[in-house]
Rosetta silent file (secondary structure, phi, psi, omega in degrees, C-alpha in Angstrom):
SEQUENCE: XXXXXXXXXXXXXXXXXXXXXXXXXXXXXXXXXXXXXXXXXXXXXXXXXXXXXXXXXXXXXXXXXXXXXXXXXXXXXXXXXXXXXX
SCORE:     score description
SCORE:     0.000 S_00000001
   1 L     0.000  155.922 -169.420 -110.908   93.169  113.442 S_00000001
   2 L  -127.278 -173.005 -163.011 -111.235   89.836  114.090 S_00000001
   3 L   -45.614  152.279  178.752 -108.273   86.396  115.040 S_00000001
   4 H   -84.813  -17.431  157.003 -106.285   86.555  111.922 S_00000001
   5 H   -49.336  -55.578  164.508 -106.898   82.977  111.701 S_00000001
   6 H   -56.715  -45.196  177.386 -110.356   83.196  111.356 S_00000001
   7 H   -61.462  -50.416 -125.366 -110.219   85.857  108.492 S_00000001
   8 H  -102.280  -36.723  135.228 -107.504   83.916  106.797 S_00000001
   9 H   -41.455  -66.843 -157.667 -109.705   80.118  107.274 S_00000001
  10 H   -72.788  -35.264 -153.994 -113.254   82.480  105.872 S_00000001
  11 H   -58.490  -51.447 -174.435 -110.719   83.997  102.666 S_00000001
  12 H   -55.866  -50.085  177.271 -109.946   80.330  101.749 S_00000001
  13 H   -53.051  -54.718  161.532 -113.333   79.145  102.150 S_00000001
  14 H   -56.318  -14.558  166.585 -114.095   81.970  100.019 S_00000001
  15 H   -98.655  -47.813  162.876 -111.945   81.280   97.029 S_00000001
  16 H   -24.305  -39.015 -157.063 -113.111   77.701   97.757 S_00000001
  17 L  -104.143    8.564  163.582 -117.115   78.696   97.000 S_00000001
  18 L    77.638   36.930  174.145 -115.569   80.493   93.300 S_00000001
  19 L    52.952   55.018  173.395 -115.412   84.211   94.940 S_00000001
  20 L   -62.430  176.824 -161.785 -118.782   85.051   95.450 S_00000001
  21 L   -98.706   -3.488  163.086 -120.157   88.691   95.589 S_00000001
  22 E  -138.051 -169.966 -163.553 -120.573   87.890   99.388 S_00000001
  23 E  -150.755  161.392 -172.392 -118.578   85.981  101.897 S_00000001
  24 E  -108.944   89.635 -144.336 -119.498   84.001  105.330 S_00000001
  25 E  -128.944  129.737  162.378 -116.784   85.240  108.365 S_00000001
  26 E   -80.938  130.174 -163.644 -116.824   84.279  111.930 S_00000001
  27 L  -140.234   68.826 -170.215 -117.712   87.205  113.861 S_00000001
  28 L    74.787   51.945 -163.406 -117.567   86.828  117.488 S_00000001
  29 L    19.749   62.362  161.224 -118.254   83.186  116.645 S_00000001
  30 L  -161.343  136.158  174.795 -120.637   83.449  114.892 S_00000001
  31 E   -53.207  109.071 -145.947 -121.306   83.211  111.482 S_00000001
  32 E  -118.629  104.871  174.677 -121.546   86.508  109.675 S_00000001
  33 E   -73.290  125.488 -173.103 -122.269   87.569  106.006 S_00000001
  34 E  -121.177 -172.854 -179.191 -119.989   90.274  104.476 S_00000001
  35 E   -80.232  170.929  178.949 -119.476   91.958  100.747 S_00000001
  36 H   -69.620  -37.931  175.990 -116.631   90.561   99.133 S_00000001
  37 H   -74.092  -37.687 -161.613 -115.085   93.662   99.297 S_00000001
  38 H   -63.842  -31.754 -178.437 -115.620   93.616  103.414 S_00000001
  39 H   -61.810  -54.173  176.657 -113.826   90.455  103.289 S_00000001
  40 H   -71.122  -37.911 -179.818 -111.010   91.482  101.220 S_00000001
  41 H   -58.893  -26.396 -153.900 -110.356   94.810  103.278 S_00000001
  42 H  -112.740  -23.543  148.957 -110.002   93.036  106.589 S_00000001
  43 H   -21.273  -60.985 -171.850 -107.647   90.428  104.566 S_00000001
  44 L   -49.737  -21.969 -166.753 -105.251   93.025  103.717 S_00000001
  45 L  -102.980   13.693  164.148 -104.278   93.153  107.324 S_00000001
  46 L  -119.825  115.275 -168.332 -102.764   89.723  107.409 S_00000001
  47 L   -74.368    5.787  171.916  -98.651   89.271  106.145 S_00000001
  48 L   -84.171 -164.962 -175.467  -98.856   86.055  105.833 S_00000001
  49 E   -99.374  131.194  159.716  -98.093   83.706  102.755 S_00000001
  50 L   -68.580  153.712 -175.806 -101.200   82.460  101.051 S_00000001
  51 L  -103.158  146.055 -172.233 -100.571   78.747  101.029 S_00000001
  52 H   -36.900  -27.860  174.601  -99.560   77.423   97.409 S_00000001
  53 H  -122.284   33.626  139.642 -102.396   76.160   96.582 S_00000001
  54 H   -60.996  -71.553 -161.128 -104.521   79.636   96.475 S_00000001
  55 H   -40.693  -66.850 -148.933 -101.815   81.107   94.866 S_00000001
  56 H   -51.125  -36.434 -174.041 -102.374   78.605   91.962 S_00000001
  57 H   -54.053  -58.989 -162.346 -106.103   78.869   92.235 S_00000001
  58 L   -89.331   47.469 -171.070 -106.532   82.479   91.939 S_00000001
  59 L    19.342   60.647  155.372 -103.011   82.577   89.518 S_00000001
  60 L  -119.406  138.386 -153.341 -100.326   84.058   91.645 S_00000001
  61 L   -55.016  148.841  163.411  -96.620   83.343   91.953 S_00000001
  62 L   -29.748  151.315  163.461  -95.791   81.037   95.376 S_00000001
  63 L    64.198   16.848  172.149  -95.255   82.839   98.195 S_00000001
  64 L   -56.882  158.031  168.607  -98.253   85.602   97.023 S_00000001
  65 E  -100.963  151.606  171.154  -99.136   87.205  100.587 S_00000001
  66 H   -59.792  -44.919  146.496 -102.717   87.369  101.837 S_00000001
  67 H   -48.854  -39.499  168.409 -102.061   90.855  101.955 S_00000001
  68 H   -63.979  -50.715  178.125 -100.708   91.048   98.069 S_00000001
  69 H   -63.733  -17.555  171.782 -103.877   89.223   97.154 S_00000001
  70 H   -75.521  -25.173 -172.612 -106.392   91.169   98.513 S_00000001
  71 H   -78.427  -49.921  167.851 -104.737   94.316   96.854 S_00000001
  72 H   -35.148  -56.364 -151.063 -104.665   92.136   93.553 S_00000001
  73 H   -96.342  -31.523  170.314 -108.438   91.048   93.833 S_00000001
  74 H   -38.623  -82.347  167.118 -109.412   94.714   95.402 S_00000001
  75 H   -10.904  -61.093 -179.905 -108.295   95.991   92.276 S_00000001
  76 H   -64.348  -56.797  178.700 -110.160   93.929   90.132 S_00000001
  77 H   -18.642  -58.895 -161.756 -113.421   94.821   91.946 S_00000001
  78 L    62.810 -136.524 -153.473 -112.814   98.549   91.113 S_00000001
  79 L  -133.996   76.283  165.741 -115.395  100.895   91.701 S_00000001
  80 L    95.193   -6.999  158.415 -118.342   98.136   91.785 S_00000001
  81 L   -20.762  169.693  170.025 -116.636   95.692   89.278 S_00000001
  82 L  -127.000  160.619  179.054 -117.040   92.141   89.806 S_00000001
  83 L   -90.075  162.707 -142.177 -114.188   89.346   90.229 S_00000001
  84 L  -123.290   99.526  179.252 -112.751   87.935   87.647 S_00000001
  85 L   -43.167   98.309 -146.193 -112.709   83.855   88.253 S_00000001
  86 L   -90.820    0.000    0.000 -109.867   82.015   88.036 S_00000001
């Protein structure tokens, strides 16, 4: 895994670009394309608070976690699903 910073700066970027089916991550600084799902898995492991206005984008109460959201948007994916835009 990589600074929790970085992951937490590509997720945003990534909600930012309308959830694409892949994602851009720095990865030993350097810029690295993962699946959406690779993105979201390695999310999951940061407790922090999504800042408010994520939450609003992808429509989850204040104080959503980076962790809650990835479990949220995991979900939708499903077993090859696609995300559902907000």
């Amino acid at each position: 895994m990589h600074d929790s910073a970085h992951i937490r700066s590509d997720f945003c970027a990534w909600i930012d670009a309308g959830q694409p089916e892949t994602a851009i991550i720095q990865m030993d600084f350097e810029p690295t394309v993962c699946s959406a799902r690779e993105l979201l898995v390695e999310i999951r492991e940061c407790s922090g608070v999504l800042p408010a206005y994520y939450c609003t984008v992808l429509n989850m109460p204040d104080g959503t976690t980076y962790t809650d959201a990835a479990e949220v948007l995991l979900r939708e994916l499903g077993d090859g699903g696609t995300l559902v835009a907000a």
